[in-house]
C-alpha positions in Angstrom: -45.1 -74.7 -74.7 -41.8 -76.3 -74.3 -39.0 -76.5 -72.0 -37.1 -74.5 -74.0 -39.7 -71.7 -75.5 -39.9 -71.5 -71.6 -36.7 -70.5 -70.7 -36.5 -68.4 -73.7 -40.1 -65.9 -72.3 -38.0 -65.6 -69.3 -35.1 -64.5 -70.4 -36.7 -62.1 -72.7 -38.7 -60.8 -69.5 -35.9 -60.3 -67.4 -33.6 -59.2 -70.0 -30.1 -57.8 -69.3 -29.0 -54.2 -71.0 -25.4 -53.8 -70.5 -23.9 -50.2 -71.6 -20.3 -48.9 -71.1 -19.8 -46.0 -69.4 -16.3 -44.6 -67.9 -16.2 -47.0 -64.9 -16.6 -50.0 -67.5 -19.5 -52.3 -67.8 -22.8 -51.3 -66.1 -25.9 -53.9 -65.9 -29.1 -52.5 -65.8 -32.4 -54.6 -65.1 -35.6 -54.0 -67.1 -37.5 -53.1 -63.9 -35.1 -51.2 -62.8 -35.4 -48.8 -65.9 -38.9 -48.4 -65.4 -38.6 -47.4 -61.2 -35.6 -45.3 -61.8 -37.9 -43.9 -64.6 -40.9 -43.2 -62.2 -38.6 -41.8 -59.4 -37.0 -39.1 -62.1 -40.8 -38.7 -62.6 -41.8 -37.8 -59.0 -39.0 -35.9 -58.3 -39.7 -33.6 -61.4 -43.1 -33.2 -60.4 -41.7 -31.9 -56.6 -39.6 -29.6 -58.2 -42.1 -28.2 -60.6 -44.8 -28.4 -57.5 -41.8 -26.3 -54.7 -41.4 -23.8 -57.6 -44.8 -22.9 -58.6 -45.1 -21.9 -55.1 -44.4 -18.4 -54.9 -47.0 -17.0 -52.1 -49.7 -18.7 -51.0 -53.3 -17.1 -52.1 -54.9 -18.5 -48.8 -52.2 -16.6 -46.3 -52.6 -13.7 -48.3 -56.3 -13.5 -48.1 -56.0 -14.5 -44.2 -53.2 -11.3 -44.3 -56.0 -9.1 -45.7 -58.2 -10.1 -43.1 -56.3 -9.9 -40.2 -55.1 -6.5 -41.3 -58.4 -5.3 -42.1 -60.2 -6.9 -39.8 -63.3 -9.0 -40.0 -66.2 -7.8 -42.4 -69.0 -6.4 -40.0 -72.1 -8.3 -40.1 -74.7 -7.4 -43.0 -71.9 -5.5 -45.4 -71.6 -6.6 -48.9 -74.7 -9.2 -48.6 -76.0 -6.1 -51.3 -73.6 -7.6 -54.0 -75.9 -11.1 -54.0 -79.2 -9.3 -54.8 -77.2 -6.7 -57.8 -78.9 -7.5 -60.8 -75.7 -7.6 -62.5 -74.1 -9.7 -60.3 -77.2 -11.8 -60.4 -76.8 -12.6 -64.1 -73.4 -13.1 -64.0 -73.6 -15.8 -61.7 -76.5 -17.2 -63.0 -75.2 -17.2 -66.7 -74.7 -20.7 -67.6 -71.7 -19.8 -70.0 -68.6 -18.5 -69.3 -68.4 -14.7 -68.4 -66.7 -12.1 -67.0 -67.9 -9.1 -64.6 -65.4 -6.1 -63.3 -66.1 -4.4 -60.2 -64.4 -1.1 -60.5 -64.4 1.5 -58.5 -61.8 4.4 -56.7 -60.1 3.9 -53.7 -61.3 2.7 -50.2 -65.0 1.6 -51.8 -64.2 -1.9 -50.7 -63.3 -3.5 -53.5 -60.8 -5.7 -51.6 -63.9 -6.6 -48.6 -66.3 -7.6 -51.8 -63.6 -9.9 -53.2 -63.2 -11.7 -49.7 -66.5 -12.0 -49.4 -67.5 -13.3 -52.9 -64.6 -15.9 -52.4 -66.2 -17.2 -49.2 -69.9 -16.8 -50.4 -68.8 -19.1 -53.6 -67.6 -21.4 -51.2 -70.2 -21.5 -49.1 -73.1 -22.1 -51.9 -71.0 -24.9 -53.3 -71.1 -26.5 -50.1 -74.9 -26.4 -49.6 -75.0 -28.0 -52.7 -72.7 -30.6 -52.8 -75.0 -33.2 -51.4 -76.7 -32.9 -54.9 -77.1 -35.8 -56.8 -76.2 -34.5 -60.3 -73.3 -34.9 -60.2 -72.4 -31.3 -59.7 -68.8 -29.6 -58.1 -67.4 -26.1 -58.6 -64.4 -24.4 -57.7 -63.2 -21.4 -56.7 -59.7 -19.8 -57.1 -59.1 -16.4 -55.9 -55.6 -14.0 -56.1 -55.3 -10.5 -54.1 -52.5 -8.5 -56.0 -50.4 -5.5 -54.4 -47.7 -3.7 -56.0 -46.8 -3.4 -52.0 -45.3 -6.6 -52.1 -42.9 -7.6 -55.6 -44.0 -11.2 -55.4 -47.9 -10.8 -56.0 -48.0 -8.0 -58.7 -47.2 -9.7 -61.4 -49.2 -11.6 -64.4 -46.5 -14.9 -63.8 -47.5 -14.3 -59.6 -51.0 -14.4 -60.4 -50.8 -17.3 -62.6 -48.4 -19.8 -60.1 -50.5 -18.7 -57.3 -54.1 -19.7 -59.2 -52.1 -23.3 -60.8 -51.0 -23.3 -56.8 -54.9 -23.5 -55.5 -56.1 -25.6 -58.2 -53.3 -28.1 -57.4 -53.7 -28.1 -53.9 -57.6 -30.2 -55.2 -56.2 -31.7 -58.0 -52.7 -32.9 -57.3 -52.2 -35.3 -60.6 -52.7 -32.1 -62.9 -49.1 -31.6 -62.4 -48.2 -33.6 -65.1 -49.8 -31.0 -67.5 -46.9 -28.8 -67.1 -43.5 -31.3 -66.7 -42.9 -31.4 -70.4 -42.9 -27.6 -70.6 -41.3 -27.8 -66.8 -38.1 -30.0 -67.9 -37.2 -28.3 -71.6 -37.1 -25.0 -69.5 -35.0 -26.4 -66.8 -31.7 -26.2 -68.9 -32.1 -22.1 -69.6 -34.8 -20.1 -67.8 -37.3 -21.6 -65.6 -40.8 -22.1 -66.6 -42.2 -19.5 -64.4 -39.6 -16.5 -65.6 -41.4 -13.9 -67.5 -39.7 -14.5 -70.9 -41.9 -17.8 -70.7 -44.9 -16.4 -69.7 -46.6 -17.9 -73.3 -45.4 -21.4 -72.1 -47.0 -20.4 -68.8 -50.0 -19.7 -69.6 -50.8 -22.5 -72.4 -50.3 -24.5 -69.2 -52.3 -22.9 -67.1 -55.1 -23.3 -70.2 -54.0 -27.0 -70.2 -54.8 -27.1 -66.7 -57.9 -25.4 -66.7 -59.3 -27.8 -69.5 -58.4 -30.8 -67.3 -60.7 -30.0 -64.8 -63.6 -32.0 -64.0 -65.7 -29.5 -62.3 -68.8 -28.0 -63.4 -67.9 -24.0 -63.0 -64.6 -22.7 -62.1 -64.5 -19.2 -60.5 -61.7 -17.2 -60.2 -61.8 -13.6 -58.5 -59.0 -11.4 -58.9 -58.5 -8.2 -56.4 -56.8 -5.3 -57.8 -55.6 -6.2 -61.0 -54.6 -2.2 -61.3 -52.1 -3.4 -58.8 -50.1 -5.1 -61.2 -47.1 -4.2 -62.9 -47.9 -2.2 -66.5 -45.4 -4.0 -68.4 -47.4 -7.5 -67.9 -51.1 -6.0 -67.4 -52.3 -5.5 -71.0 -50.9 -8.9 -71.9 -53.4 -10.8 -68.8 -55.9 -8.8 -69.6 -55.9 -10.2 -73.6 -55.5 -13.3 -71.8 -58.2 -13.2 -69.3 -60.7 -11.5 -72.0 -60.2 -15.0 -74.5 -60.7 -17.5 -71.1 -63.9 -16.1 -70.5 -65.0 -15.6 -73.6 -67.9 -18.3 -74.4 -67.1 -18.0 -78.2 -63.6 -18.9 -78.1 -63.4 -21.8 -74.9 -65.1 -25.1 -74.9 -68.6 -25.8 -73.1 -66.6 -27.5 -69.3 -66.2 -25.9 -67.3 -67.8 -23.1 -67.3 -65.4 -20.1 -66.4 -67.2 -17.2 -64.3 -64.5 -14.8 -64.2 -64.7 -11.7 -61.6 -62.1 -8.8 -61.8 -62.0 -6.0 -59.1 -59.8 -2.7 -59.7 -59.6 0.7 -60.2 -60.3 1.8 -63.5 -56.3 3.1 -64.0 -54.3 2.1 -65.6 -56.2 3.0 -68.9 -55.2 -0.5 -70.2 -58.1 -2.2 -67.8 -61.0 -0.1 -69.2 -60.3 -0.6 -72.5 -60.3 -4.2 -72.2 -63.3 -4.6 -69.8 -65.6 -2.5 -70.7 -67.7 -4.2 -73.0 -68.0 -7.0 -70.1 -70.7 -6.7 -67.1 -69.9 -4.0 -64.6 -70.9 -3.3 -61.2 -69.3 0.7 -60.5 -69.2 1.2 -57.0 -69.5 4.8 -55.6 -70.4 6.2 -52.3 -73.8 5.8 -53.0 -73.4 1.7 -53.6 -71.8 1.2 -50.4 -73.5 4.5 -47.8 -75.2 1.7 -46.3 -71.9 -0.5 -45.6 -70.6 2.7 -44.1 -73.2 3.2 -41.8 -73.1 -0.9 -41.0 -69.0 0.2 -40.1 -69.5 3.2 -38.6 -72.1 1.9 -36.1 -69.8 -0.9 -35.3 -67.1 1.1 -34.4 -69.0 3.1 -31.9 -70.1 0.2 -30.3 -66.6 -0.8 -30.1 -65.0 2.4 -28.5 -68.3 2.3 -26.2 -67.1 -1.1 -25.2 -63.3 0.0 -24.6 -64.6 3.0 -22.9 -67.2 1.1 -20.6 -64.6 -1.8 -19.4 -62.0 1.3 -19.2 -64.5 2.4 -16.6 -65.2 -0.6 -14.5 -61.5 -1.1 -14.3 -60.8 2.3 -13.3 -63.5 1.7 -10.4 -62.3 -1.7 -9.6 -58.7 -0.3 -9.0 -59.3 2.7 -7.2 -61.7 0.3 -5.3 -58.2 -2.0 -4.0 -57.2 1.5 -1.7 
């Protein structure tokens, strides 16, 4: 190549683009383009990434726990030998099961639990060499709190957890993220269709094996959005209608009000709890709080006796 065909490559590589704008003649570099281009990308995907984040799922389970308190030792471990459960989880398509049951059966317990027993057998396993990885994504709704009883809340807060292990996913929602920006945000309720195909986006980029997600007290959530998750929900986990990976194993917990939910789950796998299911689990609780009050009351006593021992 020539002196000249030289000069020519570089000039063409380091082109100058000159525009007008209202201050006169601007100069922009060809490299320039391309990191002002990246930086508009990276601050889109902050913005996108600051707004999806409406509660975080992890504080609110550590809420329920600290409010609770602690599961006592030995209750729900039941739930892992159900038969039903048991083919659920061992169902190597994607499925859904619905815990139902009334109030104060421990729904909410089972669901903590389940999310930290998921957990846990993923661990054990992930010295496998196959290969193998699952996750789990968990919401708690509560019409007690406006934030977390809605279909949109549930949604950001399950993108939320899954971006928290897959950060570059993000991307799967800026196109959708920027034409919304101009009107109403992605994540209002009027775009809850947009919202959810990228949540499905999403979920289809995953590279794990199984995905699990457990909702708690989907009856907690708002009537004018429930029917239209639960149509939702019904199609992810539905083997027919979802490709082979990952494999969805979907677990919903409620009551079984509003009548919207049993219409929708009942054909699934159920596990109904009554106070036959759990009169073990209340004897397990009841026997822990009398230990506990014979505690209080014993160090009530030797403090009583150390006192009165000081005169």
């Amino acid at each position: 190549m020539d002196g000249g065909a030289q000069r020519q490559n570089r000039q063409r590589s380091g082109r100058v683009y000159e525009s007008v704008n209202a201050s006169g003649t601007s100069r922009v570099i060809n490299g320039d383009v391309y990191n002002y281009g990246l930086k508009l990308e990276a601050d889109d995907a902050e913005a996108c990434r600051s707004e999806i984040l409406l509660t975080d799922t992890r504080d609110d389970k550590a809420g329920i726990i600290s409010r609770f308190g602690a599961r006592v030792q030995g209750t729900c471990d039941w739930i892992t030998r159900d038969a039903t459960y048991r083919k659920w989880l061992q169902d190597e398509r994607s499925s859904l099961l619905w815990l139902s049951g009334p109030p104060a059966t421990g729904k909410t317990t089972i669901s903590v639990f389940l999310t930290d027993q998921l957990a846990d057998s993923f661990e054990s396993k992930a010295g496998r060499d196959d290969g193998s990885d699952d996750l789990v994504l968990y919401y708690f709704c509560t019409r007690q709190d406006e934030r977390r009883s809605t279909a949109i809340s549930i949604l950001r807060g399950l993108i939320y957890l899954i971006l928290l292990r897959r950060p570059h996913l993000i991307n799967c929602m800026l196109k959708d993220f920027r034409s919304h920006k101009k009107n109403n945000s992605l994540f209002d309720p009027s775009n809850r269709e947009a919202l959810w195909r990228n949540f499905n986006k999403i979920i289809r980029e995953l590279d794990f094996e199984k995905v699990y997600i457990v909702l708690d007290g989907l009856d907690e959530c708002e009537e004018s959005s429930l029917e239209w998750l639960l149509v939702k929900l019904k199609g992810l986990s539905s083997p027919e209608l979802q490709p082979q990976k990952p494999i969805l194993k979907l677990m919903i917990a409620s009551q079984r009000h509003p009548r919207a939910i049993p219409a929708h789950l009942s054909a699934f796998l159920q596990i109904e709890l009554f106070q036959d299911t759990i009169k073990e689990d209340l004897k397990l609780v009841i026997r822990s709080k009398i230990l506990k009050l014979a505690r209080k009351k014993a160090n009530e006593e030797k403090d009583e006796v150390k006192r009165k021992s000081l005169w």
